[in-house]
N, C-alpha and C positions, 0 to 999 in steps of 0.2 A: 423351576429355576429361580430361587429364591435371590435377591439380593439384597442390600439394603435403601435402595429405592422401591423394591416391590414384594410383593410376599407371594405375587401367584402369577403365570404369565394368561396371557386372555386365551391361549388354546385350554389352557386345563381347571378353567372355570368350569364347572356341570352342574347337574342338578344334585350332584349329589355334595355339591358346594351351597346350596340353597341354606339360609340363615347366616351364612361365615359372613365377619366383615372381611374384607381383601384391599388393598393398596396394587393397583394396576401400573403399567407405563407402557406408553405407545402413541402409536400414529391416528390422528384422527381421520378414519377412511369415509367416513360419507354423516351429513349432518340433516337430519330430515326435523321439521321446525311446524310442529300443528298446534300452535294456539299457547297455550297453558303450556304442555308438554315438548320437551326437545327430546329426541332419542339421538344418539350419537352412535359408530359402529368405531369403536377403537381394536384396533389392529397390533399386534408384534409379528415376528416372527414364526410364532407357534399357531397363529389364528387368529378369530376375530369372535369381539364380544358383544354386544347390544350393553349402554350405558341408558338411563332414564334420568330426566333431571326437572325440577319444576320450579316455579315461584322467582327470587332473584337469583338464584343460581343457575339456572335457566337463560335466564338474560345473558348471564356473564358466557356460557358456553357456546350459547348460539353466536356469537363473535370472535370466534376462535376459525381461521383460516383451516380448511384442509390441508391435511397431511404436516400443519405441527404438532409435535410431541408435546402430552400430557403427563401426569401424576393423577390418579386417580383417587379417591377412599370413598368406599363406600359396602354396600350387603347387598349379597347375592338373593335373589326373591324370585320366587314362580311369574310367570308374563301372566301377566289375568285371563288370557284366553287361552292359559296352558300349553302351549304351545313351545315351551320350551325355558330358557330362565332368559334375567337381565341383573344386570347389576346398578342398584340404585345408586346416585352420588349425595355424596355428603360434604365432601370438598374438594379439590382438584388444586393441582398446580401449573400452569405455563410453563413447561420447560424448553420449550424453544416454539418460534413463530416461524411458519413460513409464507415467503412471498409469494406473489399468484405461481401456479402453474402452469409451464408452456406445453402442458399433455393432463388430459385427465389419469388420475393412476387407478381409481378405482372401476372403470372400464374400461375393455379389451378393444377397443378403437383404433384405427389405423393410426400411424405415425410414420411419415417423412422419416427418411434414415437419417438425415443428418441433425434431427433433432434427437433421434433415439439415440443416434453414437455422443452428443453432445452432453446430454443427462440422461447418460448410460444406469445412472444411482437414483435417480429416480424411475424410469424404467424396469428396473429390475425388483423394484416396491410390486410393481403387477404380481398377479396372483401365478402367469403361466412362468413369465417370465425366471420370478423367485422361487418356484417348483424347481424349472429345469437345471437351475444351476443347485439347488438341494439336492435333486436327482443325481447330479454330477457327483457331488461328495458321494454322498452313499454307495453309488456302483462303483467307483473308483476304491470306496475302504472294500465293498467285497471283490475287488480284484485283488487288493492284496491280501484280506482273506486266504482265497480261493490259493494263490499262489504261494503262498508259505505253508498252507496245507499237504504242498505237493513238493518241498520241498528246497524251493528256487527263494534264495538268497536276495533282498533287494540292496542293491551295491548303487550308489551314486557316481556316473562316472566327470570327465571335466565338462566344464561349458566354454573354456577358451581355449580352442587345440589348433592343427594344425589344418588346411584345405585338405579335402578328401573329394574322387570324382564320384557322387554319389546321383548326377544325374541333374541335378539343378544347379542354380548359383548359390555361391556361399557367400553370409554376411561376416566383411572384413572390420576387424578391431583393428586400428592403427596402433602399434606400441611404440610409448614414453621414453624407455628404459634403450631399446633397438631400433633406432630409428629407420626410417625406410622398408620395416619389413610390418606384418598384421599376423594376427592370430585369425581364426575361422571359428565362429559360430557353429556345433555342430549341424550338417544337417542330420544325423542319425550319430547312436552312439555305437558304430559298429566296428571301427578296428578297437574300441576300448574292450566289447563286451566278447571279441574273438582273443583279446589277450588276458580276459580274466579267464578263460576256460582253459590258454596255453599256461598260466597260472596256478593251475590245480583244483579250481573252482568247479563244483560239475554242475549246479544250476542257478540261473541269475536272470534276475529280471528287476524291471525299474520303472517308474511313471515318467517316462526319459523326454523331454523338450526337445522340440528339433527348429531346426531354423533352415530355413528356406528361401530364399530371393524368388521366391514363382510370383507369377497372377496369381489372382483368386482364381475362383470357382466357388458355384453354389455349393460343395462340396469338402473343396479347399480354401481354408484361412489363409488369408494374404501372410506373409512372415513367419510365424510362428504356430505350431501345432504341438499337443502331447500323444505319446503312443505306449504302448505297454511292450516295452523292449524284453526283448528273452530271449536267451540261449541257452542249451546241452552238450553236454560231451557223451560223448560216446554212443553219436545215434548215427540212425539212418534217417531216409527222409520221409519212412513209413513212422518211427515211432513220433516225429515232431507232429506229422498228419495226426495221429492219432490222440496224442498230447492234449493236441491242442482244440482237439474237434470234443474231445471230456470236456475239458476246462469251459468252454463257451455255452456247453447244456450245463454243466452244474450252476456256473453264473448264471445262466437265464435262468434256473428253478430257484434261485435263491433272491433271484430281483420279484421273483413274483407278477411279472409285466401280464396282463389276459391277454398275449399273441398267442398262436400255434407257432411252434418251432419245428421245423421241418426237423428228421431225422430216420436212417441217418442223412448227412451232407451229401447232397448231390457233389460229381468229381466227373472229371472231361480231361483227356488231355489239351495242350494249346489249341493243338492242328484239329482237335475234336471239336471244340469248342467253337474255333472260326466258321467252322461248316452247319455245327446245330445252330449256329446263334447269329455267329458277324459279329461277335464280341468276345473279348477276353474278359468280362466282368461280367457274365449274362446273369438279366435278373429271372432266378429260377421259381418266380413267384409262377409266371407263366409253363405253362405244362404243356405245352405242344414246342415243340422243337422240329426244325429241319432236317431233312434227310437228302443224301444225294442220290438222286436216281439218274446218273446220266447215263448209265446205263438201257436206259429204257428210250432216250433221245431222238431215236431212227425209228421208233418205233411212231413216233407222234411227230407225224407229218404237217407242222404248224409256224410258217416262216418265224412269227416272234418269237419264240421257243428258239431256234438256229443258234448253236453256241460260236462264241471267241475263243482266244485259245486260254484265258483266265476266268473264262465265267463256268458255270457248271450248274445241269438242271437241280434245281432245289424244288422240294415239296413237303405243306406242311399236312399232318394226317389227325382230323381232330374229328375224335367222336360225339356222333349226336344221338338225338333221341329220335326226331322229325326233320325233315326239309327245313333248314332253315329257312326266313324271309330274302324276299327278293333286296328288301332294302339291305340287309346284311352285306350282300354276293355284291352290290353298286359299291357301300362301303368301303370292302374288302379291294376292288377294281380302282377306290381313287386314292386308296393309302399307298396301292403298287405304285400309283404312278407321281403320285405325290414324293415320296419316300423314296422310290428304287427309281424313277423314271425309265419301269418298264411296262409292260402289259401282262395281269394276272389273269389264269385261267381256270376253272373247276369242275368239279367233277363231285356228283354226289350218290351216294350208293344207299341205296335201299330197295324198294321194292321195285323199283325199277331204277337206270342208270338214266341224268342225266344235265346238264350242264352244260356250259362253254366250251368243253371238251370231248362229250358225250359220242361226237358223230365220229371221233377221230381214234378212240381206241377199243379196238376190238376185243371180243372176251378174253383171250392168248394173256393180254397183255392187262387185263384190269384182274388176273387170278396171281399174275407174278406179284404185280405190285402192290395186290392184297397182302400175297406172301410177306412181301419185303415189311411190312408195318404192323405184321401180326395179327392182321382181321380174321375175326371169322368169317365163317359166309353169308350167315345173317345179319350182320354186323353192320348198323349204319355209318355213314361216317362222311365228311367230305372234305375231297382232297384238292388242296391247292397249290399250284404248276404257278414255277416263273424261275427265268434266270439269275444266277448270283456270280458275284464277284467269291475270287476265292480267298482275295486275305480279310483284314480287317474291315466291318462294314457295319460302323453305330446303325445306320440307317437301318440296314437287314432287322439287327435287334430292336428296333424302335417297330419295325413294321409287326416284329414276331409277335409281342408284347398286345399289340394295337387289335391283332386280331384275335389273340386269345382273351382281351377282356369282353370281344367283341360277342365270342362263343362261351362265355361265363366259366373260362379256363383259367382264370388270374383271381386269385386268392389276394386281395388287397393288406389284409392287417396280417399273415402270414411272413416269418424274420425264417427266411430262407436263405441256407449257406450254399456257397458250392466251391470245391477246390478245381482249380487248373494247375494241371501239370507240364513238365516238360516245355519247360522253354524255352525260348533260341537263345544259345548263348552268345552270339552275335546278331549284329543287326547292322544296313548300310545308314549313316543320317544323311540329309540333307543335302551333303556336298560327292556322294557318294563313297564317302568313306566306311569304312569299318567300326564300329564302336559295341562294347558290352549293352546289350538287352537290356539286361537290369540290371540286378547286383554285379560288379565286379570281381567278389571276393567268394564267387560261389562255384563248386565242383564241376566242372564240365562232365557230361554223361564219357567216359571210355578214357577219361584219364588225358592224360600228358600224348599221350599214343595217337586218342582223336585229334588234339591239338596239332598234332608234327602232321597227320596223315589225311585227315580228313577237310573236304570243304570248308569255310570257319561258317558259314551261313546255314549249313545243314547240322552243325554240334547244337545237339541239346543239352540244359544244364540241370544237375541237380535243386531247381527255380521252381517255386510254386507260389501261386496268389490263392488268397481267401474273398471269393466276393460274398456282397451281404446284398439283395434286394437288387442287384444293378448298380452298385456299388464297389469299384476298389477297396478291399478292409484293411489287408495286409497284403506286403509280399515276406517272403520265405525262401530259405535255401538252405541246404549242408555248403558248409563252406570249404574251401580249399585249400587243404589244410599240407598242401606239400609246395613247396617253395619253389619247386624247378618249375610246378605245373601251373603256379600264381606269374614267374617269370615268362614264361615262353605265351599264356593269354595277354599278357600286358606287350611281349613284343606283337601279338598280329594286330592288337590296333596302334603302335607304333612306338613303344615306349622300346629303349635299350633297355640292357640290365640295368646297367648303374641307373638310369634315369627312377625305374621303379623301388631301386635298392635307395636313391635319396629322399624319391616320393614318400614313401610307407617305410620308415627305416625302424620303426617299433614292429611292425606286425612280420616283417623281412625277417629282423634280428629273430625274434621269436619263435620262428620256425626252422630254424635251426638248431630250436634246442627240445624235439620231441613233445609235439603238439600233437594231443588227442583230434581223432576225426568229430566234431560239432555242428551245431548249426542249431536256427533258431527261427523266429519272426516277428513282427513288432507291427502289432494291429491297430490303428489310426483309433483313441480315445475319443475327442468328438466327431469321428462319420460316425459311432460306433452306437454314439449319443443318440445322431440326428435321425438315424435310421428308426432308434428301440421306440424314442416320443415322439416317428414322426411328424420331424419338422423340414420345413422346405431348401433351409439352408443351416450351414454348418455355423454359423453366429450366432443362431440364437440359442446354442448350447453352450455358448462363452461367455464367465463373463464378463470380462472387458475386452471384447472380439476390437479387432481393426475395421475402418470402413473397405469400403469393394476396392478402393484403390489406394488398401492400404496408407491409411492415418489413422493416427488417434486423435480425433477431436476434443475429447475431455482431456489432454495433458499437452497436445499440440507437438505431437511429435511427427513427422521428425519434421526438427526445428535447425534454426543458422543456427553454427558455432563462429562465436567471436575470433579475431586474428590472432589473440596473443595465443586462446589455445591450439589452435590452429598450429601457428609457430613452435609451441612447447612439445608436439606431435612431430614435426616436420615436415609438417604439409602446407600445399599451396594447392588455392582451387583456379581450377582452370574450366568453366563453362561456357 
């Protein structure tokens, strides 16, 4: 990267640079000072180089602040104990000084958030820091690689539209021009990227921004997130699976990361997935999964075990080699009750049967339930009995998780998908109403027919998530792409016609005028991050992420606006 301050950057000094004179620029990363000799590590972008210096130029360098920027000149030469090269100086420039530092940048040292969000720019000088956000560019260019290989158009759609019910709060723009009314901050670009396919357009996809009024989470960015928005015409919701489960192994073989990539993608439907896991996200790093044997219930005469009319006997069946440890089986007893606050019971099969359950099931009944799990007969293994709840239950998954690292069933550096299917296309909130699951704009399983006819809490939708690791990735759906059958979803959770014909009057209009069947999904870009270079939280794949509750301290946002603007809006604050 030649320019005319430098002739070489300090990653692509090498030995086979040895004799060149060079003209460097960079950051001075670390100054070590023995006697005669100064050795400097001057740092860009591309790497970092060993600088040598002696006699009065020596003086003058070791007075140089870390982490200001230099001009270098000098020749490349073997290090006397061979060990690699250095670049001798002959003269230097100060091109900028810096004042003390409120963080060492040259190690990986803890820091206070509020000092990392404050000198975000110097933070990001770290060595992991400046990886992950290089890491970012690079898999971001092979996504769109990856995706214009396959044919999908990247189409830019607005950033100042109209409110959409997408499930969170939208951030409102006050308009100048119309006063008393706001524009919406996408949170997804979704009625746009359903009317470029009614459009004629048959694939599209984009590095699309969304904006959000949520919490954080370790997981989720306060405000603002990017995702790799996509849509198809003319599919079902087997070819977007499919689509999309290619594209995600060719990107991982082309990022080159040393994980194992599961495949193919583990897949559950919702109601499957609540019963093996107690999650809709389950992380399928763990390999032992729930089974329902309530079936077998009357058979194990064991008051804790006695079900409710919501819970259901669960048991997890993981194979071993030997008896495990008694410490294990104590473990395993206070994650139940930590976790589930229930009481866990076992049962271990090998050469002989026996366990906390041992006395209680007779052979009738440990040959079925051999049956049920696939053992053979010789087949060690041991099985563990407890109550579950049957809908949603993080906990159940946190326990499942807990004891398959416990049984060395969990694959830790392992980038595990898994698709969930069929989901409700309604759901009750909070006040016991009725409201859309997830997408709103997605095909209910049976048409307009299930709509008029059926329960609205038993319709499943053409809806599916991608998780990664225990992870939300994306969700997905074919959308619904017939107007009468978008109108009559929107009246059961309360909308008139006209109401939803004012709401969404582009995507209304539109389907009126012979709109292909579509559908698509839009995978969250930094979980997607934080997952590949395990990291703990979704920030430090940003880079100028928000703090946890949402500020930017390096720009002081969000900040008072003055009254005249205020006035020139048409607003008045009322706190």
């Amino acid at each position: 990267m030649k320019t005319s301050l430098r002739t070489v950057t300090c990653g692509a000094v090498s030995s086979e640079s040895v004799g060149q004179n060079v003209v460097l620029c960079g950051w001075v990363h670390n100054i070590r000072d023995i006697g005669k000799l100064v050795f400097i590590d001057l740092r860009d972008h591309y790497g970092t180089v060993q600088l040598v210096s002696e006699g009065e130029l020596a003086k003058e360098l070791r007075k140089i602040p870390k982490e200001s920027t230099i001009q270098v000149f000098g020749n490349v030469q073997k290090k006397l104990d061979e060990s690699g090269i250095e670049v001798r100086v002959e003269k230097f420039s100060l091109l900028s000084s810096s004042q003390e530092l409120p963080f060492p940048v040259n190690q990986e040292t803890e820091i206070g958030e509020t000092l990392k969000h404050q000198y975000r720019f110097l933070h990001l000088r770290r060595e992991r820091a400046h990886y992950l956000v290089t890491k970012r560019v690079q898999v971001i260019n092979l996504i769109r690689q990856v995706m214009a290989s396959r044919n999908f158009l990247e189409i830019h759609t607005p950033i100042l539209t109209g409110t959409s019910p997408e499930g969170a709060r939208d951030f409102l723009v006050p308009s100048r021009r119309f006063k008393g009314k706001f524009y919406a901050l996408p949170q997804a670009p979704q009625q746009f990227k359903q009317l470029l396919m009614m459009s004629g357009f048959d694939r599209y996809f984009q590095i699309a921004p969304c904006f959000r009024d949520e919490d954080p989470r370790a997981d989720r960015h306060a405000g603002e997130f990017y995702q790799l928005d996509a849509e198809m015409a003319f599919v079902t919701q087997e070819d977007i699976i499919a689509e999309f489960e290619s594209i995600f192994i060719e990107l991982l073989e082309r990022i080159e990361i040393d994980r194992p990539v599961s495949k193919p993608f583990y897949r559950m439907s919702f109601d499957e997935s609540l019963i093996k896991t107690g999650s809709d996200k389950p992380d399928t790093r763990a390999k032992i999964f729930f089974e329902d044997i309530t079936c077998f219930s009357d058979a194990i005469p064991v008051s804790d075990l006695a079900l409710q009319d919501d819970e259901f006997l669960a048991c997890l069946s993981i194979p071993v080699e030997d008896s495990p440890s008694r410490k294990i089986f104590d473990t395993v007893r206070e994650l139940g009750n930590e976790l589930l606050n229930t009481n866990v019971f076992y049962v271990f099969l090998g050469n002989d049967t026996k366990g906390t359950l041992a006395k209680f099931l007779d052979a009738s009944v440990l040959v079925k339930i051999k049956e049920k799990f696939l053992l053979e007969p010789q087949q060690k293994a041991v099985l563990i009995f407890l109550k579950r709840k049957k809908n949603l239950q993080p906990q159940a998954e946190q326990f499942r998780v807990e004891v398959a690292k416990l049984f060395g069933k969990f694959n830790e550096k392992e980038i595990s998908f898994c698709w969930i299917t069929d989901f409700p296309f309604f759901e009750l909130d909070d006040d016991g109403r009725i409201q859309f699951c997830h997408n709103p704009f997605s095909m209910p399983q049976g048409g307009i027919e299930a709509l008029m006819s059926c329960d609205p809490l038993k319709i499943k939708a053409f809806q599916f998530d991608l998780a990664l690791n225990g992870y939300e990735l994306s969700s997905g759906a074919v959308r619904n792409h017939e107007l009468e059958t978008l109108l009559k979803a929107f009246e059961i959770i309360g909308y008139s016609r006209e109401k939803t014909l004012e709401t969404f009057p582009g995507i209304t209009t539109a389907l009126r005028y012979g709109p292909p069947p579509h559908g698509g999904m839009a995978p969250g870009i930094e979980r997607f991050l934080m997952v590949l270079f395990d990291e703990p939280n979704v920030r430090e794949v940003i880079p100028f992420p928000l703090t946890q509750n949402g500020q930017d301290l390096l720009m002081n946002a969000p900040s008072d606006v003055d009254a005249e603007r205020l006035k020139e809006l048409g607003l008045r604050l009322d706190l």
